[in-house]
mmCIF file as gemmi writes it, N, C-alpha and C atoms, coordinates in Angstrom:
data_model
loop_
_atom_site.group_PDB
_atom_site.id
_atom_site.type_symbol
_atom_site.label_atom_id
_atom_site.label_alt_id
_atom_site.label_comp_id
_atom_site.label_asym_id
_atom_site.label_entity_id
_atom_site.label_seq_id
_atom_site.pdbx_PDB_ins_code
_atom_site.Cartn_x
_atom_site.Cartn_y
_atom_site.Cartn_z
_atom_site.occupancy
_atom_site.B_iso_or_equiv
_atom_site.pdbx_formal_charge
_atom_site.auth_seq_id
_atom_site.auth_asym_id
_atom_site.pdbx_PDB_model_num
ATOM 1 N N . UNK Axp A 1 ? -18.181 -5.794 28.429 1 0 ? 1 A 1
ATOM 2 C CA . UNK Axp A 1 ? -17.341 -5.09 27.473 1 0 ? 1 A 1
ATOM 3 C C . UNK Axp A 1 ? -16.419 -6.099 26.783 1 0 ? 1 A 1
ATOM 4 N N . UNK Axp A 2 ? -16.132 -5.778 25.676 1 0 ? 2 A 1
ATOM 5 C CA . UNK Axp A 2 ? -15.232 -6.699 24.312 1 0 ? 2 A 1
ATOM 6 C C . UNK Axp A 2 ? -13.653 -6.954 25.053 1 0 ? 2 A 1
ATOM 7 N N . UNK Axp A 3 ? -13.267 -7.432 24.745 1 0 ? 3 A 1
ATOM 8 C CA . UNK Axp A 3 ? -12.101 -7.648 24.63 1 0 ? 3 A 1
ATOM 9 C C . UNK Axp A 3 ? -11.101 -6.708 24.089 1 0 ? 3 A 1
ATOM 10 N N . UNK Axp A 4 ? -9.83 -6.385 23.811 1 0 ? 4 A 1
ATOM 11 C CA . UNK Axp A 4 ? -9.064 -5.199 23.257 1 0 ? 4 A 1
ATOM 12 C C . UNK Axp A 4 ? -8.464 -6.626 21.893 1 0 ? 4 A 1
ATOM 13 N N . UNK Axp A 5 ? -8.188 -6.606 20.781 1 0 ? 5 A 1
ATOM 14 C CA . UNK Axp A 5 ? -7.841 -7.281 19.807 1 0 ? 5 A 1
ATOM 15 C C . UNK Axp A 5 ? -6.32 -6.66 19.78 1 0 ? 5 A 1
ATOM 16 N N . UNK Axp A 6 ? -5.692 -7.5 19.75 1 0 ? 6 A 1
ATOM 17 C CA . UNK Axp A 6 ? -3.891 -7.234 19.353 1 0 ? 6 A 1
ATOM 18 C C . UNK Axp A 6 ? -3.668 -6.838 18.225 1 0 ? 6 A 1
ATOM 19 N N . UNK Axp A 7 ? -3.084 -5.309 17.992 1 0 ? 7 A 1
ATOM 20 C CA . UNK Axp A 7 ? -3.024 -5.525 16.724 1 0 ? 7 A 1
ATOM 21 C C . UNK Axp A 7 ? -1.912 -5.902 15.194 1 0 ? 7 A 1
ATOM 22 N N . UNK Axp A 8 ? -2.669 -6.528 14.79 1 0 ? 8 A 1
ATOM 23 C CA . UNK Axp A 8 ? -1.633 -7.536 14.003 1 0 ? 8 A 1
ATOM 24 C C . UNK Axp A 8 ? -0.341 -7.369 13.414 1 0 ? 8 A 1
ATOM 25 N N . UNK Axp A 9 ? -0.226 -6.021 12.685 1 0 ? 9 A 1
ATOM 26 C CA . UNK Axp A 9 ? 1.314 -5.677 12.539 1 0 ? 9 A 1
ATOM 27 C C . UNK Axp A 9 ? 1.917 -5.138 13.685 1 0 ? 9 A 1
ATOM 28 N N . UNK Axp A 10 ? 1.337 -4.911 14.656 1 0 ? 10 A 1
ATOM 29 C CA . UNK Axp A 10 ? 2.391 -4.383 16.055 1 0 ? 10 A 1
ATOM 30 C C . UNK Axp A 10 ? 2.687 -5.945 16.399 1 0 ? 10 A 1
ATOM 31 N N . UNK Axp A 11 ? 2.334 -7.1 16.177 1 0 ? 11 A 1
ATOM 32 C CA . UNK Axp A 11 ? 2.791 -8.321 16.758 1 0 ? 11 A 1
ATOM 33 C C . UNK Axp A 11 ? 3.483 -8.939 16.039 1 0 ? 11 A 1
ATOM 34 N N . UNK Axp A 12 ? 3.615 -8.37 15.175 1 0 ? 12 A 1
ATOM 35 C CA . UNK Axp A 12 ? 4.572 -8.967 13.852 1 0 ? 12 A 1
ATOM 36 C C . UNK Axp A 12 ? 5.992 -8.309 13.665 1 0 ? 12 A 1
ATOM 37 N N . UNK Axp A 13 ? 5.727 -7.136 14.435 1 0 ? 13 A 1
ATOM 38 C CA . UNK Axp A 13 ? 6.956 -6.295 14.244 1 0 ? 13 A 1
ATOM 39 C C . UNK Axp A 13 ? 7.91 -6.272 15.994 1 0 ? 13 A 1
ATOM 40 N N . UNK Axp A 14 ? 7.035 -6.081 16.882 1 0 ? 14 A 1
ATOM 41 C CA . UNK Axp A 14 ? 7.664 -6.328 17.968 1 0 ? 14 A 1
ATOM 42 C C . UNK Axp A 14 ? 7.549 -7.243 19.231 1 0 ? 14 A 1
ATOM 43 N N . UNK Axp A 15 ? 8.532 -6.654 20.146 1 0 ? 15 A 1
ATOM 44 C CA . UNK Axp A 15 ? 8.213 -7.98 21.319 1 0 ? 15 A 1
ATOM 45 C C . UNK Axp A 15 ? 8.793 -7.268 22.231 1 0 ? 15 A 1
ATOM 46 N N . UNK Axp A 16 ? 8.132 -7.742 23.539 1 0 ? 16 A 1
ATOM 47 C CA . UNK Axp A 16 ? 8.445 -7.219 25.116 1 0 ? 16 A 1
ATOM 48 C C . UNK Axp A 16 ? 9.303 -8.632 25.703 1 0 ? 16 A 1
ATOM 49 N N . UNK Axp A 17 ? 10.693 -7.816 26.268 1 0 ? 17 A 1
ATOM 50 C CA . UNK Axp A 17 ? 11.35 -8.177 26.936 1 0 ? 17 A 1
ATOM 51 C C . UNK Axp A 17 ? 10.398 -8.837 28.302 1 0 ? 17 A 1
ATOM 52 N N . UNK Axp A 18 ? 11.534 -10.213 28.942 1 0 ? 18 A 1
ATOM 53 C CA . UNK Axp A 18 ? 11.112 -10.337 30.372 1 0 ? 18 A 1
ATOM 54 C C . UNK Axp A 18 ? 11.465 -9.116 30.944 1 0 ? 18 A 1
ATOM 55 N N . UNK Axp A 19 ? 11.893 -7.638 31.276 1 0 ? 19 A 1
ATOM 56 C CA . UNK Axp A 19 ? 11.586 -6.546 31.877 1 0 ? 19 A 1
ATOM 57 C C . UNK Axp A 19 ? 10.745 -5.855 31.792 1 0 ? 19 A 1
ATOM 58 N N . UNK Axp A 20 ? 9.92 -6.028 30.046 1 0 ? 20 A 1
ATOM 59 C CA . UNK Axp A 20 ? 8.876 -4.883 30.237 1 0 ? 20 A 1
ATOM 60 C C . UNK Axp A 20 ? 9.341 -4.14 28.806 1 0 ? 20 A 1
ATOM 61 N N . UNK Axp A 21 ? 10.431 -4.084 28.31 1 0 ? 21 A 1
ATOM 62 C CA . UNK Axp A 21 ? 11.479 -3.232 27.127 1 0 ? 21 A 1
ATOM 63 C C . UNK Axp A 21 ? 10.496 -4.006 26.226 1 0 ? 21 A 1
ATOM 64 N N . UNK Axp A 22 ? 9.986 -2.733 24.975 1 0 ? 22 A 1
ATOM 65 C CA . UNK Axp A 22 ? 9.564 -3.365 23.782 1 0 ? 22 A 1
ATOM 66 C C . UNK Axp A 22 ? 10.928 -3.252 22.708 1 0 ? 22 A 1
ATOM 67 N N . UNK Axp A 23 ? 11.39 -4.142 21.616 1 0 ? 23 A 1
ATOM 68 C CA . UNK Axp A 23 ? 12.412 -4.661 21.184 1 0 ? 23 A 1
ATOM 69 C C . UNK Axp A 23 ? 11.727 -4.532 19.982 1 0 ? 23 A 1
ATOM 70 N N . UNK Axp A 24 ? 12.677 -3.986 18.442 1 0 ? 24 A 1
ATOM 71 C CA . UNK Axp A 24 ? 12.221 -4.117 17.554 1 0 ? 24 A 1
ATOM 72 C C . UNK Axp A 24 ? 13.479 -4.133 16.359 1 0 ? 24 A 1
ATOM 73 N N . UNK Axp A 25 ? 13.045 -4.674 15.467 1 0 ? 25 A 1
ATOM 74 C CA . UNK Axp A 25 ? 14.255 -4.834 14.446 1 0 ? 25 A 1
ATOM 75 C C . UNK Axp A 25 ? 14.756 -3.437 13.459 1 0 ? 25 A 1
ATOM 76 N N . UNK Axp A 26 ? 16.112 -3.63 13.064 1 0 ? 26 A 1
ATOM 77 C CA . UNK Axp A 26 ? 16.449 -2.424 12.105 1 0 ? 26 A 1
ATOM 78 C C . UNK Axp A 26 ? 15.685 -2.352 10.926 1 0 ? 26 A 1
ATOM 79 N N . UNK Axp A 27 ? 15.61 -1.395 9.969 1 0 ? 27 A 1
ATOM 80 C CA . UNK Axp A 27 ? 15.1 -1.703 8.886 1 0 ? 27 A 1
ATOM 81 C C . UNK Axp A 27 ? 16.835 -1.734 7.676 1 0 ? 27 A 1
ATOM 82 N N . UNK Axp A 28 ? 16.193 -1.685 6.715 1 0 ? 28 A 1
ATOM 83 C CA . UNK Axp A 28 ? 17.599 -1.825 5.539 1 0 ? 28 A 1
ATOM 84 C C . UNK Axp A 28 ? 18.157 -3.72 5.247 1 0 ? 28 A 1
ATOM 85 N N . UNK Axp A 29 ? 17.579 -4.324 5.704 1 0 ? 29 A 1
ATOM 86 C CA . UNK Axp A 29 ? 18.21 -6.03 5.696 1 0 ? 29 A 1
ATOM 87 C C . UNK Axp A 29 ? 17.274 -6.655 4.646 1 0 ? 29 A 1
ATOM 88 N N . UNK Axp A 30 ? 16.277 -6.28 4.181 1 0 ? 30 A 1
ATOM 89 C CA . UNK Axp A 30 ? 15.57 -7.192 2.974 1 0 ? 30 A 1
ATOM 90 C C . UNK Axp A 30 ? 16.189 -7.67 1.716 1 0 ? 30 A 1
ATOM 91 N N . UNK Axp A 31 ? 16.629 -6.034 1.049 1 0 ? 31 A 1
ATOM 92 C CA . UNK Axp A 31 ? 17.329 -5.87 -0.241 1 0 ? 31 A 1
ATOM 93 C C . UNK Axp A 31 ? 18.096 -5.072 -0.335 1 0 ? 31 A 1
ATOM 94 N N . UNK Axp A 32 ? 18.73 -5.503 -1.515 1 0 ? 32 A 1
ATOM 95 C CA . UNK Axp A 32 ? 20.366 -4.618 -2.034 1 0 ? 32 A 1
ATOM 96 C C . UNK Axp A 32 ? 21.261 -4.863 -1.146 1 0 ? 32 A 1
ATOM 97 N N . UNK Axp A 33 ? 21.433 -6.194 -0.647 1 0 ? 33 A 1
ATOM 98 C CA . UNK Axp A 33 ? 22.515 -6.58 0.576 1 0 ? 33 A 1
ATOM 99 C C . UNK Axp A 33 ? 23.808 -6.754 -0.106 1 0 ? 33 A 1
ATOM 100 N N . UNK Axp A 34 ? 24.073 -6.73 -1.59 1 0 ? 34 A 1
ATOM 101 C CA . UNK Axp A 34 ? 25.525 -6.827 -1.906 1 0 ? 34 A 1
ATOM 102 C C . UNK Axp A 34 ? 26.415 -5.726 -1.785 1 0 ? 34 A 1
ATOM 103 N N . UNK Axp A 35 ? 25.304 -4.47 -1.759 1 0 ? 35 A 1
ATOM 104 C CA . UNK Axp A 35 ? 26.484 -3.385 -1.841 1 0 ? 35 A 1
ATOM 105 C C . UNK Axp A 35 ? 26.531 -2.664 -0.138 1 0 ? 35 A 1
ATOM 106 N N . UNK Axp A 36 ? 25.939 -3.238 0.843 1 0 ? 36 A 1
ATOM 107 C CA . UNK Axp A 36 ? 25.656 -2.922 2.418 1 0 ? 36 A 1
ATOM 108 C C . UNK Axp A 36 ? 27.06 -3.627 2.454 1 0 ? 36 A 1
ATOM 109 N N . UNK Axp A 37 ? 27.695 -2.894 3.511 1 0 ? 37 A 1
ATOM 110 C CA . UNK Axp A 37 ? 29.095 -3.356 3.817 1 0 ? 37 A 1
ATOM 111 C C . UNK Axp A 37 ? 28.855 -4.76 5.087 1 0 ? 37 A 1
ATOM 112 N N . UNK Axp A 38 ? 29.822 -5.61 5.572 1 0 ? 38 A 1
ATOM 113 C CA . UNK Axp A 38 ? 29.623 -6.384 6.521 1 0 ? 38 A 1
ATOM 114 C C . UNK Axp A 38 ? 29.117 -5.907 8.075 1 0 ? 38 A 1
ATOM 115 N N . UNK Axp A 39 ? 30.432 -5.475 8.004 1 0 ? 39 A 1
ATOM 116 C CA . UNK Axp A 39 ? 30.176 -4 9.138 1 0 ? 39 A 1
ATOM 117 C C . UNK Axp A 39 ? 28.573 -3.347 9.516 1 0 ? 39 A 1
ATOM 118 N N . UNK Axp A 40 ? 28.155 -2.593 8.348 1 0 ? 40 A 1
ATOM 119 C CA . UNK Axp A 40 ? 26.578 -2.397 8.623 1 0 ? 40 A 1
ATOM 120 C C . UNK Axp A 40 ? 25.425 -3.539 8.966 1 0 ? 40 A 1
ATOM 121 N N . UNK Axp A 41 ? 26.007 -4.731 8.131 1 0 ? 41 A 1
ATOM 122 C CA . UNK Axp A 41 ? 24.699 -5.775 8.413 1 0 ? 41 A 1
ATOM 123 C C . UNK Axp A 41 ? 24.922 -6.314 9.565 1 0 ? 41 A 1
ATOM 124 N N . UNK Axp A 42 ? 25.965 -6.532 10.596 1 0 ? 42 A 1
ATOM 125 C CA . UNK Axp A 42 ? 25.963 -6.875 12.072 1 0 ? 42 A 1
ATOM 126 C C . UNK Axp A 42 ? 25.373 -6.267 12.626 1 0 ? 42 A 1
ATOM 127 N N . UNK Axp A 43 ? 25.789 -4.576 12.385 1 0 ? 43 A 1
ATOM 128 C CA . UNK Axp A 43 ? 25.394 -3.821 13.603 1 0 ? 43 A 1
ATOM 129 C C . UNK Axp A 43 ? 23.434 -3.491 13.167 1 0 ? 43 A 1
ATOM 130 N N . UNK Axp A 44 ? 23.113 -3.852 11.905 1 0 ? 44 A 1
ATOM 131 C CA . UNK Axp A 44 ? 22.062 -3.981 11.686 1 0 ? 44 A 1
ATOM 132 C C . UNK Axp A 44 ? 21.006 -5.429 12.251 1 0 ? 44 A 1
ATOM 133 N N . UNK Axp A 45 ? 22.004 -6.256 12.712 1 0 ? 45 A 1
ATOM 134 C CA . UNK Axp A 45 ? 21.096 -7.291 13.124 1 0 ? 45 A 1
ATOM 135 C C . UNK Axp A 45 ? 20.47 -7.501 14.528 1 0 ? 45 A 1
ATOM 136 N N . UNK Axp A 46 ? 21.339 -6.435 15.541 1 0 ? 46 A 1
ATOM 137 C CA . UNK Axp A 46 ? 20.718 -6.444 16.69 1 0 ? 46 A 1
ATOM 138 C C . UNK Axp A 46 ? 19.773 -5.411 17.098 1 0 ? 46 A 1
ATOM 139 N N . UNK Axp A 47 ? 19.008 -6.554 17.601 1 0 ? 47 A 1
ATOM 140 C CA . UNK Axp A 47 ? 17.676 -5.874 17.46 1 0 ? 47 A 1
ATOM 141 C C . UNK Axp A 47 ? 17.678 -4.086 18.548 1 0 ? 47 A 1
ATOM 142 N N . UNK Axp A 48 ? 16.841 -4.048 18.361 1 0 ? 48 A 1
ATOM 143 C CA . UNK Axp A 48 ? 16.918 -2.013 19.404 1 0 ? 48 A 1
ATOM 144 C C . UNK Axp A 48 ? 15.468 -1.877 20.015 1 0 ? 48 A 1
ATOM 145 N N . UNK Axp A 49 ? 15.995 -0.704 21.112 1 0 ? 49 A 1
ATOM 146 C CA . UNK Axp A 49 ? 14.744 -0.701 21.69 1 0 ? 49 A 1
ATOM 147 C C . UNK Axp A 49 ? 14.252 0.081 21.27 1 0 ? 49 A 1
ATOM 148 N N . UNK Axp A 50 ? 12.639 0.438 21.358 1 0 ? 50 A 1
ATOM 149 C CA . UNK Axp A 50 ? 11.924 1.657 20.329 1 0 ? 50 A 1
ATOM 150 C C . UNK Axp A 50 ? 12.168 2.97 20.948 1 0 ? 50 A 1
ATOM 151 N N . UNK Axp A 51 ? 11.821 4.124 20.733 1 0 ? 51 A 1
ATOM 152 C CA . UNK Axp A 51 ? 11.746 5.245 20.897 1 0 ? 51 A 1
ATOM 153 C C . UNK Axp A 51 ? 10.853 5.659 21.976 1 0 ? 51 A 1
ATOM 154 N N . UNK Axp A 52 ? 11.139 6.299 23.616 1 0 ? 52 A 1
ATOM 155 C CA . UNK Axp A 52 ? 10.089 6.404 24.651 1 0 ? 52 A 1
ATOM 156 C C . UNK Axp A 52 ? 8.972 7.293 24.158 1 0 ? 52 A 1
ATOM 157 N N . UNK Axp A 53 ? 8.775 7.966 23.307 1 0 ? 53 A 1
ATOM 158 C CA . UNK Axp A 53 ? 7.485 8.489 23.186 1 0 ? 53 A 1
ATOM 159 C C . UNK Axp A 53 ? 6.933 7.3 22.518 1 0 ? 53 A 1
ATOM 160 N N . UNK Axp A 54 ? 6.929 6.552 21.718 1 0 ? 54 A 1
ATOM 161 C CA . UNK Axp A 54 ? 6.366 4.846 21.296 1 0 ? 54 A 1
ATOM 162 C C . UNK Axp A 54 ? 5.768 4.269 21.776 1 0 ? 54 A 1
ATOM 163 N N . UNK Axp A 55 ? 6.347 4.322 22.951 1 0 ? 55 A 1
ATOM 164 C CA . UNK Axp A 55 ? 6.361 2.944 24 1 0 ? 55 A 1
ATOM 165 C C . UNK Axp A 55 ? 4.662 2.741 24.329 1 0 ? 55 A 1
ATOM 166 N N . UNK Axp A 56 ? 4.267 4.074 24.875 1 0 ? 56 A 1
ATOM 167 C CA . UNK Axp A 56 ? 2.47 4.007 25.039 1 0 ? 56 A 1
ATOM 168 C C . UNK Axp A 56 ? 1.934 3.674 23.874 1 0 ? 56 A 1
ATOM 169 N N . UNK Axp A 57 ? 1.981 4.064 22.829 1 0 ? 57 A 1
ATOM 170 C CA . UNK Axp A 57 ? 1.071 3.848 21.824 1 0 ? 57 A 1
ATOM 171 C C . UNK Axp A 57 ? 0.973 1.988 21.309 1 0 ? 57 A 1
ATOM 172 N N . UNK Axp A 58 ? 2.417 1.594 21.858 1 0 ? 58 A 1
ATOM 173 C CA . UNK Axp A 58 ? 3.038 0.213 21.069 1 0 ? 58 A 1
ATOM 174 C C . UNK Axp A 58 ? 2.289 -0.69 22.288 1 0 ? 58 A 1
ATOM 175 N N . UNK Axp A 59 ? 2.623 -0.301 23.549 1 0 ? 59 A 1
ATOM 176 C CA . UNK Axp A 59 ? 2.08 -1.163 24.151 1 0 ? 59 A 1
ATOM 177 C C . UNK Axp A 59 ? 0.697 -0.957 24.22 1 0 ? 59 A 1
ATOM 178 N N . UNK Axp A 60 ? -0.216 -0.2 24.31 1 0 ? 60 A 1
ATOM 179 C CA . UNK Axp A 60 ? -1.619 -0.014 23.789 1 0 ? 60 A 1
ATOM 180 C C . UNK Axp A 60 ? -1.892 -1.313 22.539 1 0 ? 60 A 1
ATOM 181 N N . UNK Axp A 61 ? -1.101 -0.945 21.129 1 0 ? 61 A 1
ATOM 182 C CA . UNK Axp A 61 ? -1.503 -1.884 20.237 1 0 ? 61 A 1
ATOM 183 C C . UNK Axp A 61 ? -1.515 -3.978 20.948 1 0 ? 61 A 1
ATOM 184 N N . UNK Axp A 62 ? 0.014 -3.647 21.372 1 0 ? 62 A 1
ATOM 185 C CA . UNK Axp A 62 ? -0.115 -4.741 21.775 1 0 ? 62 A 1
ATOM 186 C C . UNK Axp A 62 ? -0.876 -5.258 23.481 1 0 ? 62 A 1
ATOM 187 N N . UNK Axp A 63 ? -1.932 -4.609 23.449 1 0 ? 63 A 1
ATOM 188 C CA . UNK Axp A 63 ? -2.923 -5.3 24.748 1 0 ? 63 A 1
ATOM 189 C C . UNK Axp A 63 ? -2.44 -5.525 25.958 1 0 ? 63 A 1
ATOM 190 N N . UNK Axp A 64 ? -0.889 -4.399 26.436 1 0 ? 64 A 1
ATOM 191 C CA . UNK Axp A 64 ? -0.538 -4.415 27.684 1 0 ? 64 A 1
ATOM 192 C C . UNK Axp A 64 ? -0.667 -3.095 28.579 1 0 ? 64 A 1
């Protein structure tokens, strides 16, 4: 039997913690950053963990 292939935007978008936690970024940080207050773009930069109904489908994509 084949191999399972990673798939490519789930590896581009997230990542598993050394615990096991898949980790993924906010959205809103590309464009129109002059009128986003400071305040929002901090609390926009740390990254979050996904949503538990996710978690199976995400780690499925990504081959764990």
């Amino acid at each position: 039997m084949p191999k399972q292939k990673t798939h490519s935007g789930a590896k581009k978008r997230f990542k598993v913690t050394g615990s096991g936690k898949i980790m993924r970024e906010h959205v809103n940080q590309r464009h129109l950053l002059e009128s986003k207050t400071s305040r929002r773009m901090r609390r926009l930069a740390v990254d979050t963990e996904i949503a538990p109904a996710d978690v199976a489908r995400v780690k499925k994509m990504l081959g764990r």
